[in-house]
VOGUDREN-364102 format. One record per residue (C-alpha): x, z, y; residue number from 1. Coordinates in nm, 2 decimals. Layout:
N
     xx     zz     yy   i
      X      Z      Y NUM
...
//
This chain:
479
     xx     zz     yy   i
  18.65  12.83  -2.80   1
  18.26  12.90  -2.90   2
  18.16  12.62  -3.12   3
  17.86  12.53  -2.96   4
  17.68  12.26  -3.18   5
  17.36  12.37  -3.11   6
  17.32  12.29  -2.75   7
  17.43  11.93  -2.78   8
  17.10  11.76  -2.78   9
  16.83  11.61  -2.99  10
  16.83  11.69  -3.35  11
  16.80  11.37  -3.53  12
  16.82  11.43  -3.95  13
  17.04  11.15  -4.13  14
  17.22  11.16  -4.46  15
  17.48  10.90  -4.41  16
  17.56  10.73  -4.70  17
  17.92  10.70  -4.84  18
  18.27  10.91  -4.75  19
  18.61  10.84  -4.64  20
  18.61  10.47  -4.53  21
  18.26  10.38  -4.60  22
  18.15  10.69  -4.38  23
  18.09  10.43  -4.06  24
  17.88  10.20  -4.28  25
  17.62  10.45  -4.46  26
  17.60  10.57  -4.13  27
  17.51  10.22  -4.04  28
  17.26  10.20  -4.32  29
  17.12  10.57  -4.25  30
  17.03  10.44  -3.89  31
  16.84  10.10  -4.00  32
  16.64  10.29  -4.28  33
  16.55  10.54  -4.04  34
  16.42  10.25  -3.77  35
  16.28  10.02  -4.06  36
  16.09  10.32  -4.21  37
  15.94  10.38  -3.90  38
  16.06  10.77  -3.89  39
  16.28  10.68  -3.54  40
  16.03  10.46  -3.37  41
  16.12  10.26  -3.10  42
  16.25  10.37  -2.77  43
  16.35  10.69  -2.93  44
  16.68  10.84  -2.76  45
  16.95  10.90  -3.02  46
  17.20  11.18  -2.96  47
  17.50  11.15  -2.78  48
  17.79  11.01  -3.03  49
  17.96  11.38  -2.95  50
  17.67  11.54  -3.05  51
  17.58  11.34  -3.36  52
  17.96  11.38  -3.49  53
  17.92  11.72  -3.44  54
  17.62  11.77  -3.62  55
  17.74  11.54  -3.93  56
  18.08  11.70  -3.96  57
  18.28  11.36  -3.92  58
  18.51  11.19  -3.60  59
  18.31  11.09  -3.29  60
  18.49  10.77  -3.33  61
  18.28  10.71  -3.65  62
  17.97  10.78  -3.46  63
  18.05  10.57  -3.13  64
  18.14  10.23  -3.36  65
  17.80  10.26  -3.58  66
  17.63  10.27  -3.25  67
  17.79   9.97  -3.11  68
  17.81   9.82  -3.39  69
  17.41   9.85  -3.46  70
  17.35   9.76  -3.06  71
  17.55   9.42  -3.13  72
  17.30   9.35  -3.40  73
  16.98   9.45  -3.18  74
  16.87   9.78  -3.39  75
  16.98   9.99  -3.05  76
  17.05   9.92  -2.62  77
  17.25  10.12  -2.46  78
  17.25  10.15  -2.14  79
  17.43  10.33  -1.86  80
  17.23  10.66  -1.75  81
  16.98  10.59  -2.01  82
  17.15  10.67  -2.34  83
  17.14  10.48  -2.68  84
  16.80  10.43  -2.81  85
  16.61  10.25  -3.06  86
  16.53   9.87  -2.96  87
  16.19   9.75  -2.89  88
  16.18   9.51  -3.20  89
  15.94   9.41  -3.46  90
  16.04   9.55  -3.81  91
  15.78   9.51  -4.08  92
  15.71   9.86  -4.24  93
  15.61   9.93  -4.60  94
  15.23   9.96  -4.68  95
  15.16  10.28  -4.85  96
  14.92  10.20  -5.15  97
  14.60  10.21  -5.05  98
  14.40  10.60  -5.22  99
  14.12  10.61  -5.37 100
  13.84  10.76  -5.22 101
  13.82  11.09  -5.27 102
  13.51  11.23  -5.43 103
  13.41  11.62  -5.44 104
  13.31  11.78  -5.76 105
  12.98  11.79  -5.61 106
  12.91  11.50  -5.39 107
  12.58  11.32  -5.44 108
  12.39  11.04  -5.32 109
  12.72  10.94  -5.06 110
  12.64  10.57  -4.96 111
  12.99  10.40  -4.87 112
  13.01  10.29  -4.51 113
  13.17   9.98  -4.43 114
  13.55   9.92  -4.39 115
  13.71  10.09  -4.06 116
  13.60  10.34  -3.82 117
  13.20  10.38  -3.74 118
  13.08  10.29  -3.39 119
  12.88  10.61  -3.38 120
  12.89  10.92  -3.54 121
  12.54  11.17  -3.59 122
  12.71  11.37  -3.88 123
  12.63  11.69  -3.85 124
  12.89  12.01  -3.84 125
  13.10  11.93  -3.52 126
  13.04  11.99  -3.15 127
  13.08  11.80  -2.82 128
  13.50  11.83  -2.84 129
  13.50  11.66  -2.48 130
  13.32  11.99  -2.34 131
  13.60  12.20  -2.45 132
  13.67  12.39  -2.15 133
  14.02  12.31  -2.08 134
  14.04  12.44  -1.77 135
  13.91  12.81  -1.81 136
  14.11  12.86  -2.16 137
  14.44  12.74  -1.94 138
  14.33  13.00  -1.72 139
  14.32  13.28  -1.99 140
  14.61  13.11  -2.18 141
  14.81  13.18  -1.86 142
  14.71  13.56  -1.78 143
  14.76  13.61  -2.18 144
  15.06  13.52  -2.19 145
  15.17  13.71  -1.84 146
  15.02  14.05  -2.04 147
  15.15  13.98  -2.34 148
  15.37  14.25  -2.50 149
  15.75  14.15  -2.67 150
  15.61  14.24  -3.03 151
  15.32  14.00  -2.99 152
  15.56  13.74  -3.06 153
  15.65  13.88  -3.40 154
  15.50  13.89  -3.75 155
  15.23  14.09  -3.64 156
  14.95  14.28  -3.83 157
  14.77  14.04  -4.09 158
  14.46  14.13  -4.02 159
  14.50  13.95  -3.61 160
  14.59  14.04  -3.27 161
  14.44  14.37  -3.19 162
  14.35  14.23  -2.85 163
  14.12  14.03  -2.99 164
  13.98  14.24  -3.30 165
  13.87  14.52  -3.05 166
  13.70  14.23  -2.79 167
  13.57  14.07  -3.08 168
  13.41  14.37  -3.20 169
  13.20  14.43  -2.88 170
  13.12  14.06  -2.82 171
  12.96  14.11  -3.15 172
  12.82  14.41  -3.09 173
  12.67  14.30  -2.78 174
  12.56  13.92  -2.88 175
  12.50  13.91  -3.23 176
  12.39  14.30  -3.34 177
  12.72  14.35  -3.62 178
  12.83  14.65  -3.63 179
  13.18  14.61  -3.54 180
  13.52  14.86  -3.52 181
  13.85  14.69  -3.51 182
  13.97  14.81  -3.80 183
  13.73  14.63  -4.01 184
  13.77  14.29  -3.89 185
  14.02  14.06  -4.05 186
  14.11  13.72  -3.84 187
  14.09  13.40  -4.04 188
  14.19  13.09  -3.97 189
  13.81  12.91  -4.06 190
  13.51  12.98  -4.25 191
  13.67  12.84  -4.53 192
  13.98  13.09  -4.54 193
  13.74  13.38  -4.55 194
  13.55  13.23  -4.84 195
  13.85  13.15  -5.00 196
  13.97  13.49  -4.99 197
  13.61  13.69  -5.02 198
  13.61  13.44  -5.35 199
  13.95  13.59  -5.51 200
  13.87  13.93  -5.42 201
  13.50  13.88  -5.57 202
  13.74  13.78  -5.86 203
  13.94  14.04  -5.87 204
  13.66  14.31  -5.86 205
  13.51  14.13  -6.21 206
  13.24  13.98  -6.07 207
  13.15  13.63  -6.21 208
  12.83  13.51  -6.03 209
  12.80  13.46  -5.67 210
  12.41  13.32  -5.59 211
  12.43  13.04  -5.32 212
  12.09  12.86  -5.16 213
  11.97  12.51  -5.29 214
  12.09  12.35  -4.98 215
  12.49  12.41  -4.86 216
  12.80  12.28  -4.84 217
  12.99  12.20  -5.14 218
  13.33  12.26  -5.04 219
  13.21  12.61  -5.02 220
  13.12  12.60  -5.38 221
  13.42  12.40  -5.53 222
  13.59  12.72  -5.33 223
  13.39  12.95  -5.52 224
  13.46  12.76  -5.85 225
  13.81  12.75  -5.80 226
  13.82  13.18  -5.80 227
  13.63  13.10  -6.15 228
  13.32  13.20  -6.00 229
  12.98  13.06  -6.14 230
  12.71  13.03  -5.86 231
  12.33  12.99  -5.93 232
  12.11  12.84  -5.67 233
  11.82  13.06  -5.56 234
  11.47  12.93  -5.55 235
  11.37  12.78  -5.19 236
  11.10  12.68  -5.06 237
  10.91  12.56  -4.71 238
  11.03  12.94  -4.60 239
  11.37  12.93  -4.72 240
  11.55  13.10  -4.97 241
  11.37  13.32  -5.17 242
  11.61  13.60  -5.23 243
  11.34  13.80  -5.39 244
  11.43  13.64  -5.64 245
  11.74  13.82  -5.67 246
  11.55  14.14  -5.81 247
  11.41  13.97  -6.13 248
  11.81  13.86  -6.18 249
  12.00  14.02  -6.48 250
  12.09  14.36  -6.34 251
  12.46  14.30  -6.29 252
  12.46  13.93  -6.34 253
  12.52  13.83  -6.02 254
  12.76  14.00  -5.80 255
  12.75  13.85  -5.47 256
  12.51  13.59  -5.22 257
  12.64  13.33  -4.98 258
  12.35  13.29  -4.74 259
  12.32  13.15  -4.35 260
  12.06  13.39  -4.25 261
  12.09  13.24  -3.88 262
  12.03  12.93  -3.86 263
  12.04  12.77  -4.24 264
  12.27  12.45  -4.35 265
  12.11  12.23  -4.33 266
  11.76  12.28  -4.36 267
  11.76  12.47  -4.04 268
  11.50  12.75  -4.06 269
  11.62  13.10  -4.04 270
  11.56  13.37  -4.29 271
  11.28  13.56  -4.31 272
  11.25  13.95  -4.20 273
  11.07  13.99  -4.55 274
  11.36  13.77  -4.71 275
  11.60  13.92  -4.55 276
  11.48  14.28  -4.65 277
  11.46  14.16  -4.97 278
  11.86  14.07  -5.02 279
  11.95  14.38  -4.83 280
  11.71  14.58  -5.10 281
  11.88  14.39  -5.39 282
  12.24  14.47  -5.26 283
  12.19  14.81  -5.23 284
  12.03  14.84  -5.59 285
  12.28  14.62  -5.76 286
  12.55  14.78  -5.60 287
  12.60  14.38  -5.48 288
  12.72  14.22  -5.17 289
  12.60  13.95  -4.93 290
  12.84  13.66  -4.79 291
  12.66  13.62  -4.44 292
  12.74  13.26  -4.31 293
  12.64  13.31  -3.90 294
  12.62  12.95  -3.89 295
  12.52  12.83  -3.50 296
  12.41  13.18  -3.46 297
  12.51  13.13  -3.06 298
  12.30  12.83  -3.02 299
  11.91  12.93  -3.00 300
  11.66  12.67  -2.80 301
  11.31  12.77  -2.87 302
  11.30  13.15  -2.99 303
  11.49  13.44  -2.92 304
  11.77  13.53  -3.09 305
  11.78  13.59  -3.45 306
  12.01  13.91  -3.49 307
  12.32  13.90  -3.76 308
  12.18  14.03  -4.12 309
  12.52  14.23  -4.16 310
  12.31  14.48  -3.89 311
  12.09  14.61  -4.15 312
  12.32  14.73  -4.38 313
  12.73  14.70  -4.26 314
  12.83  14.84  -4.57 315
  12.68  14.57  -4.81 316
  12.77  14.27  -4.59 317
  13.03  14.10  -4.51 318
  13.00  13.88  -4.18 319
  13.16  13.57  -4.12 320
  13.19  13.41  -3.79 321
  13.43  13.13  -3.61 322
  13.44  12.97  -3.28 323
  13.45  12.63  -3.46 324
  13.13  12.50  -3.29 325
  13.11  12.73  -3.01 326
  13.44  12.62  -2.92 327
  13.63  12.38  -3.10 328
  13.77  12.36  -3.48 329
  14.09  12.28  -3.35 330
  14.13  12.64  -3.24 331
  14.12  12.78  -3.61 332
  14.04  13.12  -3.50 333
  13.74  13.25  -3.72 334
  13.69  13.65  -3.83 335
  13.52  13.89  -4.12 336
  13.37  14.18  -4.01 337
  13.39  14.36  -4.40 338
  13.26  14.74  -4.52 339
  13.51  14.97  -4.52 340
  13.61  14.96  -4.89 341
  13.68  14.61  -4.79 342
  13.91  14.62  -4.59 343
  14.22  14.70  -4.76 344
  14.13  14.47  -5.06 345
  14.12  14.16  -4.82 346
  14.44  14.24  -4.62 347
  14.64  14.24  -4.97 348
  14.45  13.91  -5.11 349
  14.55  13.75  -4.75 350
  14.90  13.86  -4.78 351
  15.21  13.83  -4.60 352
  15.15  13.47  -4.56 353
  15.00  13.45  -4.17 354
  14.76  13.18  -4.26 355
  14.56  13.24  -3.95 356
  14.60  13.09  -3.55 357
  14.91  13.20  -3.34 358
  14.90  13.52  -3.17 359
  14.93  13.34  -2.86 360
  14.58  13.18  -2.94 361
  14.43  13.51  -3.02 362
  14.56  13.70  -2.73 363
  14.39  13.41  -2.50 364
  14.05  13.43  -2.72 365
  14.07  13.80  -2.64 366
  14.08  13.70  -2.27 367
  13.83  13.43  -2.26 368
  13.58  13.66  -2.42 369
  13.65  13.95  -2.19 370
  13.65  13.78  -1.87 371
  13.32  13.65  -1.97 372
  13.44  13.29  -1.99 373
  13.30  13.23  -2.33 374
  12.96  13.39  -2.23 375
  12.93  13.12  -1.95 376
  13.05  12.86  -2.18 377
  12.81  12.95  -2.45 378
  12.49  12.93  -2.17 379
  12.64  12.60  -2.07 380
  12.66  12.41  -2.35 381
  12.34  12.56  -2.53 382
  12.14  12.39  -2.23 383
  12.42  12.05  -2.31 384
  12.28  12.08  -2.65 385
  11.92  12.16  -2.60 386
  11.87  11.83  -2.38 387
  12.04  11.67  -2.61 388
  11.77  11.77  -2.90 389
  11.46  11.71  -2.64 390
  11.62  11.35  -2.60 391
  11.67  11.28  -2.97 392
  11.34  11.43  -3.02 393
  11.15  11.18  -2.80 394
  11.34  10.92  -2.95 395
  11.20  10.98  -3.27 396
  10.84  11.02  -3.15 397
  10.85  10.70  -2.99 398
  11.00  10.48  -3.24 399
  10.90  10.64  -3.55 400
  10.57  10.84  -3.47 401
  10.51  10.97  -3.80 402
  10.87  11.12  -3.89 403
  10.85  11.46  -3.90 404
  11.15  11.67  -3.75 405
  11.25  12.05  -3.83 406
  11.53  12.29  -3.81 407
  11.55  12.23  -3.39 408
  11.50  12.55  -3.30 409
  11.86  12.62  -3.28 410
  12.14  12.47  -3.40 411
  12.31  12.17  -3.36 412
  12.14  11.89  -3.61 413
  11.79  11.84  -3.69 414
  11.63  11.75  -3.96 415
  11.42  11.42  -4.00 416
  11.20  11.35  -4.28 417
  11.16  11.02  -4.47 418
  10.94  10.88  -4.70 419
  11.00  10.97  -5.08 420
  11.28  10.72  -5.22 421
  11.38  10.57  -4.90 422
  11.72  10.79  -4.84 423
  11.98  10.57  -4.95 424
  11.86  10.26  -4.79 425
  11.83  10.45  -4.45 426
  12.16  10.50  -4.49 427
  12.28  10.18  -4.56 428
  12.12  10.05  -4.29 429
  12.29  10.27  -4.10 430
  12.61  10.18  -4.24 431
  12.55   9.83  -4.13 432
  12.44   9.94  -3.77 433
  12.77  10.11  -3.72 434
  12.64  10.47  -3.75 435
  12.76  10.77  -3.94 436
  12.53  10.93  -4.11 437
  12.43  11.20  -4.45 438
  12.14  11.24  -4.61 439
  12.02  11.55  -4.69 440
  12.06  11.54  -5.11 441
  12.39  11.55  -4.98 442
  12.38  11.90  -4.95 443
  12.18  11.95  -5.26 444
  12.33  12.18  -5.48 445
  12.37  12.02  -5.86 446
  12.13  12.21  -6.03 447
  11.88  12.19  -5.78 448
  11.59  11.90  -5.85 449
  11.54  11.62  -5.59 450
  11.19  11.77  -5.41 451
  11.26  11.54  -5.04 452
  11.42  11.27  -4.87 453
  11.53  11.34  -4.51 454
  11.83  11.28  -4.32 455
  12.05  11.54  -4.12 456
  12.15  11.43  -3.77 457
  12.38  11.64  -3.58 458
  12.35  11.56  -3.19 459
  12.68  11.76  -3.07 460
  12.92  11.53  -3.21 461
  12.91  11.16  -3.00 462
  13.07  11.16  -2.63 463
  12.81  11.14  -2.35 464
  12.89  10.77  -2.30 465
  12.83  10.69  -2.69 466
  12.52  10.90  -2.72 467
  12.23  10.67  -2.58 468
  12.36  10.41  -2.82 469
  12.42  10.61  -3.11 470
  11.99  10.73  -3.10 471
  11.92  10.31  -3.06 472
  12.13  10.28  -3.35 473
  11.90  10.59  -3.52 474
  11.60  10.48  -3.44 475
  11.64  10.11  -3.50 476
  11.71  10.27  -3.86 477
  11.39  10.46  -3.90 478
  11.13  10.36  -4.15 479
//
């Protein structure tokens, strides 16, 4: 007869302890760890005595006494029809220690919130999860999957689905003005993936200077750094980054530039024509590339769209997109559309290691972008969000007439000016008022000198029922 142990039931992983005689007892003790630990939580069904002696190799009569034994002293029920599970009982667990804070390389000017969880939250980088539109991407999930072909559910090609590479490539063709072929975009699973990887092929090329702006995200740069890249901050001013700068550099110095051309983080102005003429100028002399960041790039209120630098010159920049704010971070589905000479470099750095979202995912991506789905999504929420930024900008004007707000021409946070020396204890009031919230030296890159205070509210993260408090919580805050 087929030995067919792996139909029984429920796996459940146990190392008994003990042999021979004493099998039934570390069985015993296996079982009450398990529960005590909190790893078999209660109510969970255990396998059938049959299956479990199967699976441990020893006589169902070993198995079916520890059970009854551990029912008799309330660590299992068993009931008819219902099985043996674990007994509603209270066990005191183990505390883990309790970690110290962990503190980037780079973070300044973090005021500690108070103990547990904050009533509202106006940090900026994360979108309205509770619009995520559930119902269209079940939609798309489902005809996906019906199209789907056999190999899809393989290995696959590490550069991503090519479903969604060739939609991809006329979304952002169509939307964003990137030159696009399939061929030359590589799925990532994040912003921070393609960095990571741009960083250790960067590496690998000899380059040892990547120029960043003043203002950014320093996970981005402890990225960097960890590839052994050193990254200079260019000059900025009240029109952004001055990448001419870049020209009066030490010819060969620097070797690459991270910049959000878009919609910059977080300042939120977007670069220059000049500016951007300027970094595409200094690429193509230095023989250099540019990291392009198309931070909220979807999200415009007050203007018209501001086009993807990598149009100007596709062979000098690589472009870096995601759906984490259009969509949802959850998703981890982000892409690089790279020059040619790229590509190849890229795929090997990425390796056979699929660190990137399941083909199933990508496949219904490709078919929420070509049924137009994410279009009307997109439109949707960009009138959510822009409401949202007229109601936080009456807010302000009301209870703080002289703050000054920028960066709301797109995006999802603005930015709110304070009086010089008054950041940290706008934030601790904040703290205190139950409200999440960064300042914008935050972002200030180390080498940069303190020139403003100013804090960065980001109005796509609280749920619609918590966002009329969390602005009475902002502006009762406000100097």
């Amino acid at each position: 007869m087929v030995n067919d142990w792996a139909t029984f039931g429920a796996d459940l992983h146990l190392e008994p302890y003990g042999q021979g005689e004493g099998l039934r007892e570390g069985l015993m003790n296996a079982l009450r760890d398990a529960v005590r630990s909190g790893r078999l939580a209660a109510g969970t069904r255990l396998p059938s005595s049959r299956s479990l002696a199967a699976d441990l190799g020893v006589a169902r009569n070993t198995v079916a006494d520890a059970y009854a034994e551990l029912v008799a002293e309330g660590w299992l029920t068993a009931r008819q029809g219902s099985g043996t599970r674990v007994a509603q009982r209270s066990v005191p667990r183990r505390q883990a220690p309790r970690a110290a804070p962990a503190v980037a390389p780079h973070s300044r000017s973090v005021t500690a919130l108070p103990a547990g969880k904050p009533t509202y939250n106006l940090r900026p980088g994360t979108p309205d999860l509770a619009s995520f539109p559930r119902a269209d991407w079940l939609k798309a999930a489902r005809k996906a999957l019906m199209a789907a072909p056999d190999e899809a559910f393989g290995y696959g090609d590490p550069r991503g689905r090519i479903e969604l590479r060739t939609v991809l490539a006329e979304y952002l063709a169509r939307a964003r003005g990137v030159y696009a072929r399939p061929e030359r975009i590589v799925l990532c699973s994040g912003f921070v993936h393609g960095l990571m990887l741009m960083g250790q092929v960067l590496r690998a090329r000899g380059v040892r200077e990547v120029a960043v702006e003043s203002y950014g995200l320093d996970v981005h740069w402890d990225l960097l750094a960890g590839a052994g890249l050193r990254m200079p901050a260019l000059p900025f001013d009240e029109r952004g980054t001055r990448t001419e700068e870049l020209g009066a550099q030490e010819r060969g110095a620097i070797g690459a530039v991270l910049l959000t051309p878009a919609h910059q983080f977080p300042t939120g102005g977007a670069l220059r024509p000049d500016r951007r003429a300027a970094a595409v100028d200094w690429a193509r002399a230095a023989g250099g590339l540019l990291l392009e960041d198309d931070y909220d790039g979807e999200f415009r209120y007050d203007r018209q769209p501001v086009g993807a630098l990598q149009g100007l010159d596709p062979d000098r920049v690589v472009y870096l997109g995601t759906a984490s704010k259009s969509l949802a971070p959850g998703l981890r589905i982000a892409w690089m559309v790279l020059p040619e000479q790229l590509v190849d470099e890229v795929v090997a750095t990425k390796g056979t290691v699929d660190w990137v979202s399941s083909a199933t995912d990508q496949l219904t991506f490709a078919e929420f972008l070509a049924s137009g789905a994410y279009d009307r999504h997109v439109r949707a929420m960009r009138l959510r969000y822009r409401r949202r930024r007229d109601q936080l900008v009456a807010a302000v004007a009301a209870a703080s007439p002289e703050t000054r707000i920028s960066g709301i021409a797109a995006g999802l946070h603005a930015v709110l000016e304070l009086p010089e020396g008054t950041e940290e204890s706008v934030l601790r009031a904040a703290a205190f008022q139950g409200l999440a919230l960064l300042g914008i030296n935050r972002f200030r890159h180390p080498t940069v000198p303190r020139t403003r205070d100013a804090l960065v509210v980001g109005y796509g993260t609280p749920s619609d029922s918590a966002w009329s408090g969390a602005l009475e919580a902002l502006c009762r805050v406000l100097p």
